[in-house]
C-alpha positions in Angstrom: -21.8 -5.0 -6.8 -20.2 -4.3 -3.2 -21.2 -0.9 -1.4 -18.5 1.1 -0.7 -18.2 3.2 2.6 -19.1 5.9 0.8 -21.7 4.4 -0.8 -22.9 3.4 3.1 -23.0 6.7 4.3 -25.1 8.0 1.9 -27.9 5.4 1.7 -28.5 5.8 5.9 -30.0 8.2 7.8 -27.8 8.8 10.1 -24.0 9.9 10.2 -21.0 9.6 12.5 -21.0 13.7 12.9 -22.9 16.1 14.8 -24.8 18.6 12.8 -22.2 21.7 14.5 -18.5 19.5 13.8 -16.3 21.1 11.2 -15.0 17.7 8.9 -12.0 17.3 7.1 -11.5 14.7 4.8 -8.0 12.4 3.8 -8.7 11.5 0.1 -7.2 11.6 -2.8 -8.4 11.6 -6.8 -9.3 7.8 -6.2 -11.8 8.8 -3.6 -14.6 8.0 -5.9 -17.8 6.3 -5.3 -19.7 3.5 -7.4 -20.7 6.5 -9.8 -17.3 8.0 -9.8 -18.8 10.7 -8.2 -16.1 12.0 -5.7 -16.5 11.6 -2.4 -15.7 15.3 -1.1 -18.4 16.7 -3.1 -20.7 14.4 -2.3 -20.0 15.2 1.5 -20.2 18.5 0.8 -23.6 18.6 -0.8 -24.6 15.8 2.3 -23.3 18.5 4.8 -23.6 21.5 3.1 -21.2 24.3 5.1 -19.5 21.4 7.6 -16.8 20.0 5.3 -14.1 22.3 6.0 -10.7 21.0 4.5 -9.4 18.6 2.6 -5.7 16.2 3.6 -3.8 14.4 0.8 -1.2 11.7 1.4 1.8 10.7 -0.4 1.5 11.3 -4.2 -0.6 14.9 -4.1 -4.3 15.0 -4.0 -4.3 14.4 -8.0 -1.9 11.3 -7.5 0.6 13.2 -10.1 4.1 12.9 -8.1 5.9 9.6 -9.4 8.1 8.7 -7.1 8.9 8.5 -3.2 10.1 11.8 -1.3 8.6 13.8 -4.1 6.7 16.3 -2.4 3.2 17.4 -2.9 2.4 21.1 -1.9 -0.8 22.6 -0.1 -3.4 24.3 -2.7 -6.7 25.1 -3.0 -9.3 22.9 -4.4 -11.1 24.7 -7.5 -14.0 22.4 -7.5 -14.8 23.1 -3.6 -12.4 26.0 -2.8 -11.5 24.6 -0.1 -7.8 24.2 1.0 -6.1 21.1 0.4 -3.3 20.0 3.1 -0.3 17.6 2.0 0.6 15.1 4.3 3.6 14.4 2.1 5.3 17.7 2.1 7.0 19.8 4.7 5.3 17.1 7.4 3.9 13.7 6.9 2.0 14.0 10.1 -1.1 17.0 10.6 0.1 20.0 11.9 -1.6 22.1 14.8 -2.9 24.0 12.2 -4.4 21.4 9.6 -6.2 20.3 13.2 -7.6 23.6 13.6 -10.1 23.2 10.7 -11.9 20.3 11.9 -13.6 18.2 14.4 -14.0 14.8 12.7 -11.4 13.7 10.2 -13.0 11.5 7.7 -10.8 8.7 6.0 -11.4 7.7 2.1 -8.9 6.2 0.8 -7.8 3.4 -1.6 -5.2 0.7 -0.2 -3.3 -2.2 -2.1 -3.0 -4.8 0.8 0.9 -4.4 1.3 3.0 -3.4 4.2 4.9 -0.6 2.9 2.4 1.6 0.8 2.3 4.5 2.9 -1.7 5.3 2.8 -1.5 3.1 6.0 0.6 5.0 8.1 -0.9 8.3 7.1 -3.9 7.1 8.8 -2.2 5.9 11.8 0.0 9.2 12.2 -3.5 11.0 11.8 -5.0 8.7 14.4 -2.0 9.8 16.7 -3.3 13.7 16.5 -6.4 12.5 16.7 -6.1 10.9 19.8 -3.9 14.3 21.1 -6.5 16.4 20.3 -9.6 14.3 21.3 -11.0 14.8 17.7 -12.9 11.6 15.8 -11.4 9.6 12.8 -14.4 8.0 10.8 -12.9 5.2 8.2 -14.9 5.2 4.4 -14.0 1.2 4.0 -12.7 0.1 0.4 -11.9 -3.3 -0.7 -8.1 -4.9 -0.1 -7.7 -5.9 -3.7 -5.4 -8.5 -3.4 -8.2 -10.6 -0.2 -9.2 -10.5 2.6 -7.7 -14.2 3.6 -4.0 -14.9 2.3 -1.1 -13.0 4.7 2.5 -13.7 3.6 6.0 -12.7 4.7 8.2 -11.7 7.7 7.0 -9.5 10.3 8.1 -6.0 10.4 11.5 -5.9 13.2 10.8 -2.5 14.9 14.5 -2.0 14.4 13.9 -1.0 10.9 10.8 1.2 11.8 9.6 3.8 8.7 7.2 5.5 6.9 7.3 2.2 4.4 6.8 -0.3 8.0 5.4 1.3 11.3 4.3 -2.0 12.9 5.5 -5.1 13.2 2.7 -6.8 10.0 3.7 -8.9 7.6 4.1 -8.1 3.9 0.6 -9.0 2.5 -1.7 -8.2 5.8 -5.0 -9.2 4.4 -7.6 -6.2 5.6 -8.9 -3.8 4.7 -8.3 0.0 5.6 -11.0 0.0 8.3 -9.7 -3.4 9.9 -6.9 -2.4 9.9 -7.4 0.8 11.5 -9.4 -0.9 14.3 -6.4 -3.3 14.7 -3.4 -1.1 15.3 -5.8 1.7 17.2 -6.1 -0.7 19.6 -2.9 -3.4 19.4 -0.7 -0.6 19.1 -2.0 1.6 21.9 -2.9 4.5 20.0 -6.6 4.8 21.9 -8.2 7.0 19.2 -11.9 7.9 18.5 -12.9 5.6 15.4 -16.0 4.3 14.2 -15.8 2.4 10.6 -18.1 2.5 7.7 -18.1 -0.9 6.3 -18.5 -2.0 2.8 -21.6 -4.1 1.9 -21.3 -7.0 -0.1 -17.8 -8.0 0.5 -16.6 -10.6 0.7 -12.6 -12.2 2.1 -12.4 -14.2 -0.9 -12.8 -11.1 -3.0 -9.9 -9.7 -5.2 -10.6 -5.8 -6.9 -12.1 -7.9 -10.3 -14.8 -9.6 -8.7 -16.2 -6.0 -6.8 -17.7 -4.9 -10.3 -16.2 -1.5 -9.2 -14.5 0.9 -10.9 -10.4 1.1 -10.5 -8.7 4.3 -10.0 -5.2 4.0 -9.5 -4.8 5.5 -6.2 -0.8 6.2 -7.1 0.8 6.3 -10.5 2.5 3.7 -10.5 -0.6 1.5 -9.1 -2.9 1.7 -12.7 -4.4 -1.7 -12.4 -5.5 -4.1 -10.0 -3.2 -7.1 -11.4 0.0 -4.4 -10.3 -1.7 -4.3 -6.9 -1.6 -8.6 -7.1 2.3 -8.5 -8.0 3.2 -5.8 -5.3 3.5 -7.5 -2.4 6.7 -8.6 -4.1 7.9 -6.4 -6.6 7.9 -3.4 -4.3 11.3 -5.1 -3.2 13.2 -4.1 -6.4 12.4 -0.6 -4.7 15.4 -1.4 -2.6 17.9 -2.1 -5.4 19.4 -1.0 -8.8 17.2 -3.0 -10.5 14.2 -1.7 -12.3 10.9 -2.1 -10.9 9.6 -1.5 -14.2 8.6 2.3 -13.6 9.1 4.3 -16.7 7.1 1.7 -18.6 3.4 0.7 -19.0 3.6 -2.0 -16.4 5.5 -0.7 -13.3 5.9 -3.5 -10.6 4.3 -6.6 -13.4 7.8 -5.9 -15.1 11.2 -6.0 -13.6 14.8 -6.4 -15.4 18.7 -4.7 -15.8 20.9 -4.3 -19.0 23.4 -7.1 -17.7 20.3 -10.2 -16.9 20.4 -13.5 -18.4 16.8 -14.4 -18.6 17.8 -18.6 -19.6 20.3 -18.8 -16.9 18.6 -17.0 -14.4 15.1 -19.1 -14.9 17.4 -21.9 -14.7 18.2 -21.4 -11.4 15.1 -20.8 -10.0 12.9 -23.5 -8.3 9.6 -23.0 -10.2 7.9 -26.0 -8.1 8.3 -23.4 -5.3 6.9 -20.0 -7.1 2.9 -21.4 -8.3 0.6 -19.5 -10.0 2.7 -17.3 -12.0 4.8 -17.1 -15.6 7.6 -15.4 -15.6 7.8 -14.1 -19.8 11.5 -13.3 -20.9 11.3 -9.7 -22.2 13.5 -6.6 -23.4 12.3 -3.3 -22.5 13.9 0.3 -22.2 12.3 2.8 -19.5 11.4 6.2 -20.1 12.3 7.4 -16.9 14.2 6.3 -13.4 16.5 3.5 -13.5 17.9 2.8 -16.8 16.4 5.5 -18.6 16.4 4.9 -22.4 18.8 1.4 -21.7 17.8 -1.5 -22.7 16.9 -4.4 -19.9 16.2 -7.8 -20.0 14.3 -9.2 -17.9 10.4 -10.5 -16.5 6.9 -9.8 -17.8 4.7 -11.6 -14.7 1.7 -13.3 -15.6 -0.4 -14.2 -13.0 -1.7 -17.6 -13.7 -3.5 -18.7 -10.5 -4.2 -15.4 -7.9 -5.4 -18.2 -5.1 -2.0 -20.1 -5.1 0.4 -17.1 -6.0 3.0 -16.1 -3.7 4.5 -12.6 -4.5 6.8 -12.1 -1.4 8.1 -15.3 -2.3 8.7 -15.3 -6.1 9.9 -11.7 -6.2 12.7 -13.1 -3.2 13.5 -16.1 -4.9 14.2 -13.8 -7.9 16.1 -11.4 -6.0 18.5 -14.7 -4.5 18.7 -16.0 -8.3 19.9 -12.4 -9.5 22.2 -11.7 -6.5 23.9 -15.4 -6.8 24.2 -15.1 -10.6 25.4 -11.4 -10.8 27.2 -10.3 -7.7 29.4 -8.0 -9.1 26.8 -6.0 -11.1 24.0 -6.1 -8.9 24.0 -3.6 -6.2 21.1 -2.4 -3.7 20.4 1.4 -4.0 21.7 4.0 -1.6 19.9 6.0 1.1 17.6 8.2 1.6 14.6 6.5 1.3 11.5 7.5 2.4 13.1 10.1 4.9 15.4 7.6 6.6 18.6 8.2 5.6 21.2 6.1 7.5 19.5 2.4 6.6 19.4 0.4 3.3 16.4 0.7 1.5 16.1 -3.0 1.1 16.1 -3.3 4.5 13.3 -0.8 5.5 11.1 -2.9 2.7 12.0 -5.8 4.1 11.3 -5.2 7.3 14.3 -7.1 8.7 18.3 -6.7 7.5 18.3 -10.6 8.1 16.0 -11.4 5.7 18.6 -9.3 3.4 21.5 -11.3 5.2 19.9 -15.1 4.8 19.0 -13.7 1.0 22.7 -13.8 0.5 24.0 -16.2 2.4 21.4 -18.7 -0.3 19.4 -19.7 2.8 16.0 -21.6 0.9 13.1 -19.5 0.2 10.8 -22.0 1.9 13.5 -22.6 4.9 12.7 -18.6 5.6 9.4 -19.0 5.6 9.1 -21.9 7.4 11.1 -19.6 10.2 8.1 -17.0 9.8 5.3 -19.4 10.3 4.8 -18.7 13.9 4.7 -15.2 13.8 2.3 -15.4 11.1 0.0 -17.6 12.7 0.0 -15.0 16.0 -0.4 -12.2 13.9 -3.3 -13.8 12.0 -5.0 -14.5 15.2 -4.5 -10.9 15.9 -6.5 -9.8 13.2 -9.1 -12.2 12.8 -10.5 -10.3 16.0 -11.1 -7.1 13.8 -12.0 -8.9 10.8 -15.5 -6.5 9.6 -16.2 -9.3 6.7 -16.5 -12.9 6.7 -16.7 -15.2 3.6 -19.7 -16.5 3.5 
């Protein structure tokens, strides 16, 4: 079984705190250790009187707020009575007064491996104060569910900066939250105090599954590891009036609209392009957001091969099929998104309006990509030099 950062922590005999700093801690319901023990009261009882608050990021502490720009209020938590400070309310960023309670913000948090889930970015706007106020950020590592190796997509343009894309990565980045914390601390000229905790037993090759740890869904509409495999594309439907399968038992492995075709649109695909997945015809009717209690037609994804899948791409080629076939029903959805609220959705979770623009225009999947190739290959040098794991 791999050692979590938490896990790390408590097996030494030494920690990345003075025995006078005040802590807080970033976490969420997800924040559990092998045991399921959760990690604030087991720092707690490690630390005794020194943990001193607790920060939540987008979703609430007890990952119960569905949706995006769904706010999560402050609170008190009864199990430590300590307060509990959303990073996904009134600010995303800590306030001068969330920085009051502590000398050494400790980071335990859950990731899924894709560009635009926003646990990223509450790190990095916490390494930002961090850096301000010369306090210390100490990184719990978790596994990247999805590996450690494959990278995939267009790099973020810094044009279409947001809360969903704060640095130019590509879709599927391949590390985990303490490499990637190392990375853009230092790539990205941020210059905060960080030291990692590093898993034990991990290995690049590794997808959630073959951890033998428990998975928590870190956001409600994350409630296995296969959604976290699908992601890296699906998310895109985000950006459009089609449903990303929320309101059902398989948000993001599901996708559809009342007016598909299921036959005409897998006819148009290129399935030698999109391996390692099945794309089921299905009907289903959400119980909430888009379509609520309408019918849709459309996929059930089956992930056949996880080593030769391609989410960005299938989900894309699936998005040019629909937009070809059913221009004037298909539609993108309308700002705000994420607290930007002058550019298309689709375009923040893309990264790049182009990719949008080339989408329509029927520009090949694989012609895009090969246009991406060069970035990717810099950016993969890029993080290699932060890389805490190998594979062997």
């Amino acid at each position: 079984m791999v050692q979590l950062g938490i896990d790390a922590l408590l097996s030494g005999t030494s920690y990345p705190w003075g025995k006078e700093d005040r802590i807080g801690l970033l976490c969420n319901h997800a924040s559990l250790n092998k045991d399921l023990l959760h990690s604030r009261l087991l720092i707690q009882q490690l630390c005794k009187k020194q943990l001193r608050c607790i920060l939540s990021p987008q979703h609430g502490f007890n990952a119960d707020k569905q949706d995006n720009m769904i706010e999560s209020d402050h609170m008190i938590d009864a199990q430590t009575n300590l307060p509990v400070f959303s990073l996904y309310g009134k600010s995303r960023k800590p306030t001068t007064e969330m920085l009051g309670h502590f000398d050494v913000l400790v980071i335990d948090l859950q990731d899924v491996g894709t560009r635009v889930y926003t646990f990223i970015y509450t790190v990095a706007y916490c390494l930002e104060a961090a850096t301000s106020t010369g306090k210390k950020v100490v990184i719990l590592d978790r596994p990247n569910p999805i590996g450690g190796i494959e990278i995939e997509g267009n790099l973020l343009d810094p044009a279409y900066s947001s809360f969903v894309g704060l640095f130019p990565i590509p879709m599927r980045h391949g590390l985990t939250m303490g490499e990637f914390t190392l990375m853009v601390n230092q790539e990205f000229g941020i210059g905060a105090s960080v030291e990692v905790i590093p898993m034990k037993g991990w290995k690049r090759h590794m997808y959630f599954e073959d951890t033998r740890l428990h998975w928590i869904y870190p956001s409600p509409n994350m409630p296995t590891p296969l959604t976290a495999v699908v992601y890296p594309g699906q998310v895109i439907w985000e950006g459009t009036m089609v449903s990303e399968g929320r309101g059902t038992t398989l948000p993001f492995e599901m996708c559809g609209a009342p007016y598909w075709r299921t036959g005409e649109i897998l006819d148009r695909l290129d399935h030698a392009t999109m391996p390692g997945c099945l794309m089921r015809p299905i009907g289903f009717e959400p119980t909430s957001g888009k379509y609520q209690r309408e019918l849709c037609r459309g996929f059930h994804f089956h992930v056949t091969d996880r080593e030769s899948f391609k989410p960005y791409r299938t989900s894309l080629s699936l998005l040019q099929a629909v937009i070809d076939l059913y221009g004037e029903d298909f539609s993108y959805s309308a700002p705000p998104y994420e607290y930007e609220y002058q550019k298309n959705p689709i375009d923040l979770i893309l990264g790049d309006a182009m990719v949008r623009k080339n989408l329509e225009a029927g520009t090949a999947i694989m012609d895009l990509e090969g246009e991406w190739n060069r970035d990717l290959r810099e950016f993969d040098a890029m993080r290699q030099a932060y890389f805490l794991y190998t594979d062997y």
